[in-house]
Legacy VTK file of the C-alpha trace (Angstrom):
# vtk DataFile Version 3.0
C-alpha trace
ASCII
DATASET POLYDATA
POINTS 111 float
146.971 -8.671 -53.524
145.563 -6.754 -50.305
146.968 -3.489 -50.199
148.346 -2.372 -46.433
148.603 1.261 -44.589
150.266 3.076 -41.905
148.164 4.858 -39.175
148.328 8.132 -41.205
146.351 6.142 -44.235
148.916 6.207 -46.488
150.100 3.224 -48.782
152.710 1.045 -47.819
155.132 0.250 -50.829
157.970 -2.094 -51.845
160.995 0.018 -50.945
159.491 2.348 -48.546
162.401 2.563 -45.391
160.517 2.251 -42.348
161.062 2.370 -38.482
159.700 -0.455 -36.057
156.805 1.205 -33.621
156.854 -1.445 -31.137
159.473 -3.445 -28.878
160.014 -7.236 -30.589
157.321 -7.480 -33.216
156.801 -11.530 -33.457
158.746 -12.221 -30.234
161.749 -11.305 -31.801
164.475 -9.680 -29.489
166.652 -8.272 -31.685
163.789 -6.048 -33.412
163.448 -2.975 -31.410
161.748 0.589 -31.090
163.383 2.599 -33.657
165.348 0.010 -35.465
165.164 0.843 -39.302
164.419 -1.461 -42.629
163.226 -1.418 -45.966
159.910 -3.296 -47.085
160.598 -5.977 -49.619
158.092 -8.065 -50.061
154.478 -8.750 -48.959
152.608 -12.313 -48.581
148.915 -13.055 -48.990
149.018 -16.590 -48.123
147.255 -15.495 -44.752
149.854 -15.306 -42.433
149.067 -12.717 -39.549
152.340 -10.608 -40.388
152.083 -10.054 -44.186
154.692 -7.465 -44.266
158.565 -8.748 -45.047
160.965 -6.105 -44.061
165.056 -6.476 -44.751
166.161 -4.769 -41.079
169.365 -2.753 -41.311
170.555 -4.787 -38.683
171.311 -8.351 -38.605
168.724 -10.284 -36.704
168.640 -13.848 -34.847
166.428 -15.973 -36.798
166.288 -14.014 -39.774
165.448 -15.313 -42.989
165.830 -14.094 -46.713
161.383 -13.450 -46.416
161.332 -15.752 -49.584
157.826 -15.018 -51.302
156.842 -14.602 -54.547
159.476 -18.023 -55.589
162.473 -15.609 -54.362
164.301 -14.490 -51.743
163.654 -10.456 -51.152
165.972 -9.931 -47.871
169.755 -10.802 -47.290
170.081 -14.108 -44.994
169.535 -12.989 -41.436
167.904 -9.645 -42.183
164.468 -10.486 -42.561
161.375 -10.581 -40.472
157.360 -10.589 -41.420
155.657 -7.586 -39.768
152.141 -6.754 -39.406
151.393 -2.879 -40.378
150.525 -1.788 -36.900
154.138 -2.988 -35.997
155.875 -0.400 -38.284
155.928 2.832 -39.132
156.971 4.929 -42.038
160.800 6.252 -41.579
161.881 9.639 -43.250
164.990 10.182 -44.927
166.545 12.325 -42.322
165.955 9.569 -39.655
166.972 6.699 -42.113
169.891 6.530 -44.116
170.440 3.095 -45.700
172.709 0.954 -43.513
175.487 0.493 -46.209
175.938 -3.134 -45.169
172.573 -4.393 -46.302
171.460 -0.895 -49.091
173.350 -3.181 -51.726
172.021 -6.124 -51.165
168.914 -4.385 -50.578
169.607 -2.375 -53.968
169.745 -5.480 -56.045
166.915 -7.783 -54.897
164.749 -4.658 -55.489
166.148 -3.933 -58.984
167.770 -0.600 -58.396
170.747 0.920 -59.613
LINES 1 112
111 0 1 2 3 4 5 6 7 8 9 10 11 12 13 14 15 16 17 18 19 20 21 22 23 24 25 26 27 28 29 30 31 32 33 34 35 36 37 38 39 40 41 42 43 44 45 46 47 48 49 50 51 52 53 54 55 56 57 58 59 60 61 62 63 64 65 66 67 68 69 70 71 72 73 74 75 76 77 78 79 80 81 82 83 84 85 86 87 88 89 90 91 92 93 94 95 96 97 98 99 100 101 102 103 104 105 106 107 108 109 110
């Protein structure tokens, strides 16, 4: 599978929290600067936005990003991102939104 980066070169990882860069990646309105989300799953099938990232926030047409034969995001938090759309969040800017981190927790395998 095609490995992706954030400007700084670094990897980006299953379970890395990031922090959207740009107003409404995809068209979507409800995905703005600054909004938070964990990466969950990535796609190679050659879709433009390979990146699936579970938002903190519920979103309007979110889906559960199923890839791999599995969902990876809870129902409505889900949205495929390109890497120039997202950047990486640190943990003093990100806490896990405690609605979605155990959801988020158990697709991922974490305890």
């Amino acid at each position: 599978m095609k490995q992706y980066f954030y400007t700084d070169g670094s990897p980006i990882e299953i379970g890395d929290r990031v922090m959207c860069a740009i107003g409404h990646p995809d068209d979507n309105d409800d995905i703005n600067v600054g909004d938070f989300g964990t990466v969950v799953a990535f796609t190679d099938d050659g879709y433009y936005r390979p990146i699936g990232v579970s938002w903190d926030n519920q979103i309007v047409n979110g889906h559960e990003l199923f890839a791999n034969d599995k969902p990876n995001a809870a129902d409505g938090h889900g949205w495929w991102v390109h890497e120039k759309e997202i950047s990486r969040a640190f943990p003093e800017q990100a806490a896990f939104e405690p609605a979605a981190s155990a959801d988020i927790y158990a697709m991922l395998g974490i305890k």
